[in-house]
N, C-alpha and C positions, 0 to 999 in steps of 0.2 A: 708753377716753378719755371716751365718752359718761355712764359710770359717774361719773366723776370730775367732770365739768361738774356732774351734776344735786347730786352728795353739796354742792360749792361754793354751788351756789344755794341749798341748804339752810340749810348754814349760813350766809352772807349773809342768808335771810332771820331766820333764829332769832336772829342778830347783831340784826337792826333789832326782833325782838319782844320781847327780851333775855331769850331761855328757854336757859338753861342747861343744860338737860337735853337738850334737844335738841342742842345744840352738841355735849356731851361724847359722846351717843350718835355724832351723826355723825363727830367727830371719828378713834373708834375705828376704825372703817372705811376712813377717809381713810387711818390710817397704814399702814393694809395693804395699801391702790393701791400699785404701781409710782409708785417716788419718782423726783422729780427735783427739781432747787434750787429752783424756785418751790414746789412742795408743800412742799418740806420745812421752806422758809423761813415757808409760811401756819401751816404745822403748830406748829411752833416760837411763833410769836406769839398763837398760840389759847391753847398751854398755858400761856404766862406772862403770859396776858389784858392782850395788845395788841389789845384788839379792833378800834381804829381801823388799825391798821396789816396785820390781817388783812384788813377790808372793804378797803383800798386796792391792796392785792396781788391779793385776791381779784377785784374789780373789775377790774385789770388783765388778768388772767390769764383772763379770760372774755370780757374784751372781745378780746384774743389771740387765740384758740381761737377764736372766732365770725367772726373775719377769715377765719379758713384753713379751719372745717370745711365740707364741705358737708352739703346740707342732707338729712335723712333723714326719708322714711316716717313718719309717726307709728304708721301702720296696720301695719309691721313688728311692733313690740312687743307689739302687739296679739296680732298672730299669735302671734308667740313669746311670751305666758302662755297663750293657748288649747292653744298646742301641750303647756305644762306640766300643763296640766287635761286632755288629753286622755288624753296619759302617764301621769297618775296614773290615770284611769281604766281605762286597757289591765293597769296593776297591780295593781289592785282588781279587772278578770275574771282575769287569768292567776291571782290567787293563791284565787277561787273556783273555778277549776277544778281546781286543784292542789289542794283542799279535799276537792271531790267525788271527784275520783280516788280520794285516799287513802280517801275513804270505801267506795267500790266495792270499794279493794283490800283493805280490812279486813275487807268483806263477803264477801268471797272468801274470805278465810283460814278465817272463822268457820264459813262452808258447809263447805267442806272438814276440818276441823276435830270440826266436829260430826254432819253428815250424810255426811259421803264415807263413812266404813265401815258404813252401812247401804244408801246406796247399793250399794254393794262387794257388797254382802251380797244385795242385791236381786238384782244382775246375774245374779251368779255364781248364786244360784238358780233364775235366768232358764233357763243356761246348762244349769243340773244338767235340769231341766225336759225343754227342749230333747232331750238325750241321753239319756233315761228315753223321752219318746215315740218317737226314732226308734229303741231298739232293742224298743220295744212294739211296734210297726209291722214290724219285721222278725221279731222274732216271731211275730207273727199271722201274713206272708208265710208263714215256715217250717212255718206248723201248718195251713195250710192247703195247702199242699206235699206235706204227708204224709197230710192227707185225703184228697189226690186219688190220691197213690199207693196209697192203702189203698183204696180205693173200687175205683181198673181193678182191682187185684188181687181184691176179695172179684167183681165182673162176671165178671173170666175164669175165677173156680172158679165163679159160679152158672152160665155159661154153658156150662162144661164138663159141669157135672150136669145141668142142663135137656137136654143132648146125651144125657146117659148112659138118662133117665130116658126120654125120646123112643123111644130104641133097644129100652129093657125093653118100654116098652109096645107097640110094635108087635108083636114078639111074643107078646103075650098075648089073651084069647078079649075082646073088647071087652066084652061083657056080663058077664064074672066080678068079685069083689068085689077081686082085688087090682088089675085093671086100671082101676077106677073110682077106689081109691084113688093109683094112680100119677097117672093123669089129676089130681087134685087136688094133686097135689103139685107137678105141672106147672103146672097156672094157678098154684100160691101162687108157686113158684120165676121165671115170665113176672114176674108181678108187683115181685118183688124184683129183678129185671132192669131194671126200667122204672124205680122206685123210681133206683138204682143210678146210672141213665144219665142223669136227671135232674138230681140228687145231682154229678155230673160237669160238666155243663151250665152249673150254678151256680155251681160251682168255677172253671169254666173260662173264664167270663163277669167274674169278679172279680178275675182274673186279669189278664182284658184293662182290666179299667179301673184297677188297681190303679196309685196312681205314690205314689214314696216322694217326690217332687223337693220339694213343700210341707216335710213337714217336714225334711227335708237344709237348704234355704233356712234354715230357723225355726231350728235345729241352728247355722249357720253366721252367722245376722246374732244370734243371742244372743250366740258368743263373740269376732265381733266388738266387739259393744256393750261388754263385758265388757274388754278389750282396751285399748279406745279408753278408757273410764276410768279403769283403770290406770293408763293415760300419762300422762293428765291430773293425776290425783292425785301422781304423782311428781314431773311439771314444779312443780307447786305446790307 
């Protein structure tokens, strides 16, 4: 209704300025209000330019309406365009961000696209890495396994002959030349005993510090990683 009074006073005024333009414009409008016989009847006299008989209807028909409306807010309408400019604003970010988005999600594609299989490629080399050093490490383990086993073995045969070589020379004239040279054969053979036992020592010391758990960890958060891009690249 409020619609309706302001399009009237329009045209009432455009009637007293005699702009025509304005009339027909508002006119157009008016015939799209929600009709009733007074509009229809102002409408009707616009378009077969009764202008006198439109001001007097018109005039009427506002002087009516002003009897009965009560009185409203100015400060309403007010609200209601700010709230239209707010609206449009809230439009102009949603559809910025819906902008950026699609830019990230294309910047996604493109990554994926372009660097995921070298990516891929990185990982999985990661991975290969990974399982190259720990069976280096268990290699090394194994080989130093069989040092140590070969080491007591060659002790208990030196020990055995330093035994044999003890027994010869006791028997023999201390002073004679093959008792002198057992006697050296016996320091060289101590020696190689000590040598030996050492040799063991080392082995046995590396042993105790030895942990595979580092690279097993390195082994298993490679094929993790490895894994986990995978997924990724598929979800994508």
């Amino acid at each position: 209704m409020n619609k309706i009074i302001k399009r009237l006073e329009i045209i009432k005024s455009a009637i007293e300025l005699e702009d025509e333009e304005i009339i027909r414009q508002q006119l157009i409008y008016l015939k799209n209000e929600p009709q009733d016989a007074v509009i229809s009847a102002i409408a009707q006299a616009i378009e077969t330019r009764r202008f006198s008989d439109a001001m007097q209807e018109i005039a009427a028909w506002l002087q009516a309406q002003r009897a009965l409306s009560t009185w409203q807010d100015p400060s309403i309408a007010a609200s209601k365009l700010e709230l239209k400019a707010l609206e449009a604003q809230l439009r102009d970010l949603i559809d910025k961000r819906n902008a950026r988005v699609q830019i990230l999600d294309d910047f996604n594609d493109l990554y994926h696209l372009r660097l995921g299989p070298l990516m891929s490629r990185i990982l999985e080399l990661r991975k290969q890495l990974a399982v190259s050093m720990q069976r280096k490490q268990e290699a090394e383990i194994k080989r130093r396994e069989k040092d140590y086993q070969s080491c007591l073995q060659f002790i208990s045969q030196a020990v055995d002959q330093l035994a044999t070589l003890k027994q010869q020379w006791t028997g023999l004239n201390a002073a004679s030349r093959e008792a002198v040279g057992i006697r050296q054969r016996i320091q060289q053979q101590t020696e190689l005993i000590t040598a030996l036992l050492a040799e063991i020592r080392e082995l046995e010391a590396d042993f105790s510090h030895q942990d595979d758990s580092a690279f097993r960890q390195a082994q298993e958060n490679a094929e993790q990683n490895y894994h986990q891009y995978r997924e990724q690249q598929q979800e994508a």
